[in-house]
Each structure stands twice: as structure tokens, then as C-alpha cells.
N, C-alpha and C positions, 0 to 999 in steps of 0.2 A: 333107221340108219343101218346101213350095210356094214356087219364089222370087218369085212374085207378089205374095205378103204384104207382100214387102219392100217394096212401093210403095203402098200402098193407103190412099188418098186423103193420104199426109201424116202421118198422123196417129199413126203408130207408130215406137219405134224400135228397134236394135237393143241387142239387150245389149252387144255390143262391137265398133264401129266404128274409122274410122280419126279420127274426131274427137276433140279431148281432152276432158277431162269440166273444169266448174265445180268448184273445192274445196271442199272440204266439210270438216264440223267432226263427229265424234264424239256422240253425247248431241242431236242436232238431225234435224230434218226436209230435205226435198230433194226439188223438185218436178223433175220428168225434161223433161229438153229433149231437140232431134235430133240426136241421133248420141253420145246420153249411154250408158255401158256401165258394168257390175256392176263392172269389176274396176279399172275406173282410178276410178270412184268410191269402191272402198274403197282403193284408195291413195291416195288425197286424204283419207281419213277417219282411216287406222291408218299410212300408210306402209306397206304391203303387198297390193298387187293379189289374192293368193291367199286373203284372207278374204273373198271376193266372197260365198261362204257365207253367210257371218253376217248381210250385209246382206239377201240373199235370203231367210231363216227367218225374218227378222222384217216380211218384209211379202208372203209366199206368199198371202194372201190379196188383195193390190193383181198382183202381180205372173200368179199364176195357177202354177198345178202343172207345167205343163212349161217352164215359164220362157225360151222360145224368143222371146218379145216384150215390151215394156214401152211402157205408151202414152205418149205424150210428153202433160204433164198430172199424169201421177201422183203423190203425194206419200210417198215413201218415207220412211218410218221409219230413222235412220243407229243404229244400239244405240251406246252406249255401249263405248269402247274397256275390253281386258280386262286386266289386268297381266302377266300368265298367258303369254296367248296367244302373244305374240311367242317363247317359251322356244324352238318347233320348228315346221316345217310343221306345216299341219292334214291328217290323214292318214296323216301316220310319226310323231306324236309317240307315246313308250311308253305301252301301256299304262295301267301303273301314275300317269304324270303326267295322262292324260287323266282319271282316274278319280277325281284330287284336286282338279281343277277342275268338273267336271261331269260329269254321266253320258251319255253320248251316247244319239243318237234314232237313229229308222231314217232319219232324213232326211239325217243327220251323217256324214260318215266316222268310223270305229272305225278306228283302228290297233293293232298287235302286234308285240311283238319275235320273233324267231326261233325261240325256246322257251315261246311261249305254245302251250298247249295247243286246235286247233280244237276246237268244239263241234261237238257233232250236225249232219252234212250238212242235216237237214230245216229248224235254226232258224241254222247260223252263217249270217254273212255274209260274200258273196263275198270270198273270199279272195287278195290279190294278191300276189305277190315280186318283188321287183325285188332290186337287188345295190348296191355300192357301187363304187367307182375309177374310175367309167365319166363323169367329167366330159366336157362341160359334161350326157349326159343322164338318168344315176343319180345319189344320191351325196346319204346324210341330210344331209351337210351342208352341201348345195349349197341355195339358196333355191327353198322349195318341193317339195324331194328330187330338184330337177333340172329339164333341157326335160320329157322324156317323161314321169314322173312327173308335172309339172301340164295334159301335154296329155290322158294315160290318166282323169285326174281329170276333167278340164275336160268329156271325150266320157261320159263317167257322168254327169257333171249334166246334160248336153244330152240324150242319153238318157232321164233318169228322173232329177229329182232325189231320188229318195226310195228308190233302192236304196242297201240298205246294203253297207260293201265296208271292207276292213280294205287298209292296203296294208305290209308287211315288208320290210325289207333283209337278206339273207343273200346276203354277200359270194364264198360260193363258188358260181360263174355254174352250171360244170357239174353240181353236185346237185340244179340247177333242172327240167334235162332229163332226170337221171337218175334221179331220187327223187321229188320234191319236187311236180312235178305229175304222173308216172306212177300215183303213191301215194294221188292225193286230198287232200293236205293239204293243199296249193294249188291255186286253180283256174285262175287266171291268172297268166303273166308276162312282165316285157317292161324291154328293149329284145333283141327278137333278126331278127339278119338270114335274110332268105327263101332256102333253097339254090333253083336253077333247080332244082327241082321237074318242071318238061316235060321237062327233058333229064336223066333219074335213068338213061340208061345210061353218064354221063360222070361221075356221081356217085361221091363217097367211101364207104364202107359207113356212117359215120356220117350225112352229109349223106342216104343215101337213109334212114334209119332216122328221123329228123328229118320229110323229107318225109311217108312213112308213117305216124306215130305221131301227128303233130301239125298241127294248125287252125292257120292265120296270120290275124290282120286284115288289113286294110288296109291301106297304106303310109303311117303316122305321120309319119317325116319321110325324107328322102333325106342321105348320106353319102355322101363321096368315101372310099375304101378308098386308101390311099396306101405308099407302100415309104417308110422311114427309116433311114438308114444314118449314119456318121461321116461329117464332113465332109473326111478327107486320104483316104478309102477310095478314092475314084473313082465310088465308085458312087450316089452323085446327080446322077453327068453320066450315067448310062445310060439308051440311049433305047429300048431292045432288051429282053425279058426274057428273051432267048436270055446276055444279058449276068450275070444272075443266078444261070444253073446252076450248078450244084456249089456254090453257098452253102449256107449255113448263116439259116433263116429261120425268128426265132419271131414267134409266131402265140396268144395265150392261150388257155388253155382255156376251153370253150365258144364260141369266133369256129369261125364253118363256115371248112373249108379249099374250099370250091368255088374262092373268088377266086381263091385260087394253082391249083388245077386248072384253071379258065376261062383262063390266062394260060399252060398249057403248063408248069408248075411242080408236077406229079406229085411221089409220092414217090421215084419212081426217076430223078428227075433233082436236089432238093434236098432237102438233111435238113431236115425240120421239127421245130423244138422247141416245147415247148410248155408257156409260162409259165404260173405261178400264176395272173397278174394282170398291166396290161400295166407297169404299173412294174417287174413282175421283168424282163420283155423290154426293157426299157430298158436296166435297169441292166446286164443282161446283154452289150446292145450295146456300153455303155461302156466292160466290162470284156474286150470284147475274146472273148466266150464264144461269139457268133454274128454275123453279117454285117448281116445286115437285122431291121428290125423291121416285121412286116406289119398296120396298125391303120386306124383309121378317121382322117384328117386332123384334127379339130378333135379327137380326144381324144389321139392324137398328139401335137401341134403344147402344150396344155396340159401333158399329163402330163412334157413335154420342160423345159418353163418350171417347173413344180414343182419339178422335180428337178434345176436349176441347171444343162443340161445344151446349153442355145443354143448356144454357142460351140464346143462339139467334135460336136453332131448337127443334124441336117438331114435335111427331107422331099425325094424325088426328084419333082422338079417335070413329070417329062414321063412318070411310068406311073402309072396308076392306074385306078380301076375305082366307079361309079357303083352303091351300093347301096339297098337302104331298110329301115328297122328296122320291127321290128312286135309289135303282141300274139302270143302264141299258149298254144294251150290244148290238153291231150291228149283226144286224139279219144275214150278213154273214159268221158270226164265231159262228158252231153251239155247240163248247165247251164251249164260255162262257154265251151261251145262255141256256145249258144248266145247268149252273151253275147258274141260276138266279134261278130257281126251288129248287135247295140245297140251298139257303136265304134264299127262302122263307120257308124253311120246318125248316130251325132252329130259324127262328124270332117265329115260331108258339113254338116250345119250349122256346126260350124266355120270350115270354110274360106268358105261363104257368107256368115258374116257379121263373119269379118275376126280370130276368136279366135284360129285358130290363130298367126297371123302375128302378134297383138298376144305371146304367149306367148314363141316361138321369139327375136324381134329381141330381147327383154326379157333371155331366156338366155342368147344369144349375147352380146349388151352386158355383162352381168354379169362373162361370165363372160371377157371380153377386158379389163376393168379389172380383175378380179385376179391376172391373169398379168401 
């Protein structure tokens, strides 16, 4: 995208800014001002910024096919609010509910449950997995199926609004990497963290098998990786992670263990265990089964608050480690690898014109008022 555009004479403006939009009614028209955007326009129309969609398919012809600009002037079309639609994000609602409302287009997101059967590689559409537990950035039943989930969305309309793309939750993370996109069944998944990759001779066999096997995007968002332990342990006052050997540290399955090896936390200095999911790691902590819990800070610090767990656990405020989560796709499906390329080109729109950030603070907020 040329950020030239973004000035030129005045007279255009962005889909999503940091300005607030004029409210708007449902069943009416709306002439576009500066600094008006798709997604807080249709939160003013439906109460939910995510059917930005909707408003966009009914005026692709004002708006224009790659939907990158709206001219301030335009008179958009607001469709009429749906009874329906509210049931589930657009994108992971099943199947079977999408099917009794309307039949999707190729311009629409198609979703699927985990046992729907793909079709023929030559007509399915691209196929995505994501997981569930992983608040605030997985999780169907998180608003929108999560951060990631409407930012992986958000770079497919920016991209191309008119690829088709199913997106699924299948909660077991590791089958993702093992099966699930080795196999073809899926072509893309996400949220997963990048091992150092340059340095694959300080690599896990797993993290190098990872490296090897699989395409990453782009850096989606960044995460603080944090230690959490009991609060009488001592060990949230540790400043050292020479202070952590000989623990006992779970880590879920599917999280790379690079972090605990970039940190000198080899197998041969601490056991690693390695939960279901990170609630098992939790609970595990609580009950005394392991020392640490090795997670990402804000899924952490949530899954802690879920589980009524404030007052006897606590994140270790002085180790931790700077990650970032990403798409990624097995290097022998070279359609959806090439599809990592079309993310990345529309997260560069994104962040140029203020989506990504309107997304993420929206998640983030949500998702601190429900804890």
C-alpha cells in the first residue's frame, strides 16, 4: 500500500482510524466523513464492530473490491440488522447454523466444526484452525473468536475481500502441528510462537522440527512469556533463573520450550511437564504437582482470574521474555504458504491505518472487564 494515498488532496478516508464514527441506525443510509471506519460504523449500527462485513457486501460497489479506501462523500448503504447474527462470531459460527440462515458467498467467511468433512483441495476454501483456552487470543467464545482470530480475519479482507476461508476450533493445540496441517486438512493456523529459527543449534528436536517443517507470518502481535508460581513459594521474588533449577515447570502442550532453553532451563536442569492446556498447568500449580507455570502474561494472569486463583498465585514480575505470535503453514502446501505472504501484506495495511490497534485495545478491554 502506498502511504501517499493516505493524504491525497483530502478527500479520502480510511476504513479505520483513530476517530470515532457518527452513529448510525440499521435499515438507513450514511454518508462517510474523515476519519469514518467500517468497524466502528457497524458497532454503531448492530453493536458489534466484527460485522464490518456486512456493511461492506452491501456497498462493494461504492466502496470498490479491495476495500483499502472509502471516499469521504459516499453514501453507504447500513443493511438492516439480522436476528441471527448475533448467535456467534461471523467466521466460527457452525456450519450447520450458517446454513439455516443463509448460504454463504465466496466473499463471506464459511465456517466449520472440527468433524466437518474438507472438500476437494481444488474448490474448498482456505481452510483455518485455531484452538480454544487461549484467552484473551483464541477461544469461540470469546467476542469475535478472540484478538487473533479477528486480527487473522481482518488481514484476509485487507488482502482480498473475496477469498473464501473457513475458520475452526480444535482445542487440542498439538494435533495442529502434528496432523492437522501436515495432513492437508488444514491450511493455516494460528496463534503460535516463532522458535529462534537462526539459532536451531541451541534448538529443542521439536522446536527445530517446527523451524523446518513450517512457514511463519509475520509478527501478529507481541507477548510477554512470564513465570507464575504460588504466592508463600518465594519464588516471585526470584530475580535469577539459576533460582529456578531443579524445579518442576509446566509449559502446555504445543508452547515451544525454546524460552525455557533461551533462559538456561534445559531438560537436564528442570523437569518439564507438560499440560493438556494451560488450565491443567494451573491447577496443577495449585495443587502443589509442579513449582512454576511457564505462559504468556495476559493468558496467564486471565486463566488465573477464571480459576479463582488471585490470592494464592502470582506472576514473577522480574523474568521474562519478549515473544510474538504468528500464522503458520506446512511448508508442503505451497497454497497456504503462499497465503502467509497475503497476511502479511495486509497486517502492513493494518497497522497503517490504525485496524490493528483499533482490534487489539477493543480485546484487551474486553477482555480486563471480564475478569
Amino acid at each position: 500500500m502506498n502511504v501517499s494515498r493516505i493524504f491525497l488532496l483530502g478527500t479520502t478516508a480510511l476504513l479505520l482510524t483513530g476517530a470515532a464514527a457518527v452513529a448510525q441506525e440499521a435499515c438507513s443510509s450514511y454518508t462517510v466523513r474523515a476519519g469514518d471506519n467500517l468497524r466502528r460504523i457497524a458497532n454503531k449500527a448492530y453493536g458489534d464492530g466484527d460485522l464490518y462485513r456486512r456493511i461492506y457486501d452491501a456497498n462493494v460497489a461504492v466502496i470498490g473490491e479491495k476495500a483499502d479506501l472509502i471516499e469521504i462523500g459516499s453514501v453507504l448503504t447500513i443493511p438492516c440488522a439480522e436476528p441471527t447474527a448475533e448467535a456467534a462470531p461471523e467466521g466460527v459460527t457452525p456450519i450447520s447454523a450458517a446454513a439455516a440462515n443463509a448460504t454463504p458467498t465466496s466473499a463471506t467467511p464459511v465456517s466449520a466444526t472440527p468433524d466437518t468433512q474438507p472438500a476437494p483441495a481444488t474448490e474448498r476454501p482456505l481452510a483455518i484452525v485455531t484452538g480454544n483456552g487461549y484467552a484473551p487470543f483464541a477461544d469461540k467464545t470469546l467476542p469475535g473468536g478472540g484478538m487473533m482470530t479477528q486480527l487473522v480475519e481482518m488481514a484476509i479482507f485487507r488482502a482480498d475481500p473475496s477469498i473464501p476461508y473457513t475458520i475452526s476450533f480444535v482445542s487440542d493445540w498439538q494435533a495442529h502441528i502434528d496432523a492437522l496441517l501436515p495432513s492437508g486438512a488444514y491450511d493455516l493456523s494460528f496463534p503460535w510462537i516463532r522458535p529462534d529459527c537462526e539459532g536451531a543449534a541451541m534448538l529443542s528436536p521439536g522446536d527445530q522440527a517446527r523451524c523446518n517443517d513450517f512457514a511463519f507470518s509475520g509478527p501478529f502481535y507481541e507477548i510477554v512469556d512470564a513465570f507464575f508460581a504460588t504466592r508463600d513459594s518465594g519464588l516471585m521474588a526470584a530475580t535469577s533463573y539459576a533460582e529456578f533449577e531443579g524445579k518442576r515447570i509446566c509449559r502446555p502442550e504445543g508452547y515451544t520450550a525454546g524460552v525455557l532453553d533461551a533462559a538456561g532451563l534445559t531438560a537436564n536442569v528442570v523437569t518439564l511437564v507438560r499440560g493438556e492446556n494451560v488450565k491443567e498447568c494451573f491447577r496443577a500449580l495449585a495443587a502443589g504437582e509442579v513449582d512454576l507455570v511457564s505462559v504468556d502474561s495476559e493468558v496467564g494472569d486471565s486463566t488465573v482470574a477464571k480459576l479463582g486463583l488471585i490470592a494464592t498465585i502470582g506472576q514473577n514480575p522480574h523474568l521474562s521474555t519478549i515473544l510474538s505470535l504468528h500464522v503458520i503453514a506446512h511448508k508442503s502446501n505451497p497454497r497456504a504458504v503462499a497465503m502467509l505472504g497475503a497476511l502479511d501484506a495486509g497486517m502492513i495495511e493494518m497497522y497503517e491505518s490504525g485496524e490493528w490497534y483499533d482490534i487489539v485495545s477493543t480485546a484487551l478491554n474486553q477482555q480486563r472487564q471480564s475478569e
